[in-house]
C-alpha positions in Angstrom: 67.4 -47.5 79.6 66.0 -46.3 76.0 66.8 -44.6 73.0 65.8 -41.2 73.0 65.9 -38.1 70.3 67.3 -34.8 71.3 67.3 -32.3 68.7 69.0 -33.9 65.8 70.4 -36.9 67.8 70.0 -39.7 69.5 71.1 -40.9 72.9 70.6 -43.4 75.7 68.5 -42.2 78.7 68.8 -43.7 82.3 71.2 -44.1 85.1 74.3 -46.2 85.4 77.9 -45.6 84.2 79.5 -47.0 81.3 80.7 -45.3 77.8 77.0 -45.8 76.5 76.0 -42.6 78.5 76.6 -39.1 77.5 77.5 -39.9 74.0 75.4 -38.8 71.3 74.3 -40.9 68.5 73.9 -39.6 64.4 70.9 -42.1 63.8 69.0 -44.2 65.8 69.9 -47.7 64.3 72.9 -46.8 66.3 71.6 -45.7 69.2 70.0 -49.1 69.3 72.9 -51.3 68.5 75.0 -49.8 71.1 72.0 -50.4 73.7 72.2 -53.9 72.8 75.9 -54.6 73.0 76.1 -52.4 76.5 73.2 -54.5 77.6 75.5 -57.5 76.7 78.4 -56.1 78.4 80.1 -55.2 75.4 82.8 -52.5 74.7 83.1 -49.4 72.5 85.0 -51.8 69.8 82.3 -54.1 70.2 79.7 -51.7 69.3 81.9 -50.4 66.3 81.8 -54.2 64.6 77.9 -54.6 64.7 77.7 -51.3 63.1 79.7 -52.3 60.5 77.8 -55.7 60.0 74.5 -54.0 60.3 75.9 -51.8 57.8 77.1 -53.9 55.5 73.8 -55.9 55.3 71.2 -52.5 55.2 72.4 -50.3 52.5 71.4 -46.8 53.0 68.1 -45.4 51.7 69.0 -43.2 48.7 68.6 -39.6 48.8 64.7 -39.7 47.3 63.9 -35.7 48.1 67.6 -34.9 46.9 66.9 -36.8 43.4 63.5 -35.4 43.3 64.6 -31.7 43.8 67.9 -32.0 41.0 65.2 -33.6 38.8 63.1 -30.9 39.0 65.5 -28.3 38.5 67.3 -30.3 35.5 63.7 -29.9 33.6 63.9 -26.2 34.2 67.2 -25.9 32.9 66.9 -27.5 30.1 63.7 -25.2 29.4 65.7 -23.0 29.9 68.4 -24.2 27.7 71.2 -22.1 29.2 74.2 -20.4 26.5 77.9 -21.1 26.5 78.4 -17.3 27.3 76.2 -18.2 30.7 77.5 -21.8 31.8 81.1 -19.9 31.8 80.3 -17.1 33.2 78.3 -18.6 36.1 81.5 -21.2 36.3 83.5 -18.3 37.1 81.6 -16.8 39.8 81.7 -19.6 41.9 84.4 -22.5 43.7 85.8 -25.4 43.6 83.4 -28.5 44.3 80.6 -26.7 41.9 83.4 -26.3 39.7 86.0 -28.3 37.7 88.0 -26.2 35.1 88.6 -28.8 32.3 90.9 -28.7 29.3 87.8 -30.1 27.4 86.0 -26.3 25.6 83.0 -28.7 24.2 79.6 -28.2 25.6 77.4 -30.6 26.9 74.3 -30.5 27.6 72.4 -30.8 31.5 72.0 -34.1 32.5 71.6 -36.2 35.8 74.7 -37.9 37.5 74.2 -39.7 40.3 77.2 -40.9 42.0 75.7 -41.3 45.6 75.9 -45.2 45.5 79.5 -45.8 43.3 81.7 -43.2 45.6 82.1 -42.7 49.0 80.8 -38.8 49.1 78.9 -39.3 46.5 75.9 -37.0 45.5 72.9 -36.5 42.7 74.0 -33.5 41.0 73.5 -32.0 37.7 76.6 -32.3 35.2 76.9 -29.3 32.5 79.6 -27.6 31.0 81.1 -25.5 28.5 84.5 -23.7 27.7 86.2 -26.0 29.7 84.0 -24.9 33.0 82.4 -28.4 34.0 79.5 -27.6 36.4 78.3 -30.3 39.1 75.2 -28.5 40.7 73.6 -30.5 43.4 69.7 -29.3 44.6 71.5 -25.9 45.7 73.6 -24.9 43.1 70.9 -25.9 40.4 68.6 -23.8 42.1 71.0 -21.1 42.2 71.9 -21.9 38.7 68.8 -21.1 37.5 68.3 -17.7 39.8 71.4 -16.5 38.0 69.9 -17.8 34.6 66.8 -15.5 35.0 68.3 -12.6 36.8 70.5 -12.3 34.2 68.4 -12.6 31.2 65.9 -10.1 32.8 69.1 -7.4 32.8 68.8 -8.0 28.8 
């Protein structure tokens, strides 16, 4: 038996029975965990508890290419230096999750907010906003951000 990668996932290859075959693994740390705790003789729940514990003690890798793309497109924006009349109007085009209406009409300016390691879905995302639109543009919607930035200024 071995770990092997199909596609985007992970599984066991071999022969035998047992709930470690035909199940399909997200990474291969946990491919690898449940091979040793089958080989062990251990159960499903078993294999659920040293994932936690291996978990627990290997925090994930943070999102390097994510923070480097949001990084790169928070320079260009503030090049850019984006108007009220722009930040709302691109807040109304688009939904929830890239968008909180607030009761705040202030603007503030772009700047990076990186919640990937204090919430559970966290992300790096670019926080700006004004009259009361609060934009949260991950690598994406900054990107987009700044294709509706140009397109529109070019219609000028």
């Amino acid at each position: 038996m071995r770990v092997e990668k199909v596609g985007r996932k992970w599984i066991i290859e071999g022969k035998g029975k047992g709930w470690i075959f035909g199940r399909t693994f997200p990474m291969k740390w946990k491919a690898q965990i449940a091979l040793e705790v089958f080989k062990e003789g251990g159960k499903v729940s078993d294999y659920w508890k040293a994932s936690r514990e291996y978990a627990a003690k290997h925090p994930k890798t943070p999102p390097w290419r994510a923070i480097e793309k949001v990084t790169k497109a928070l320079e260009e924006i503030k090049r850019l230096y984006p108007t009220c009349e722009e930040i709302e109007e691109y807040g109304k085009g688009v939904g929830y999750g890239v968008v909180t209406i607030t009761e705040h009409k202030r603007y503030f300016s772009p700047h990076l907010h990186n919640t990937w390691e204090v919430k559970k879905e966290g992300r790096v995302h670019i926080d700006i906003g004004s009259g009361g639109y609060h934009l949260m543009l991950d690598k994406h919607w900054a990107e987009n951000f700044i294709k509706f930035i140009k397109n529109k200024r070019k219609k000028v």
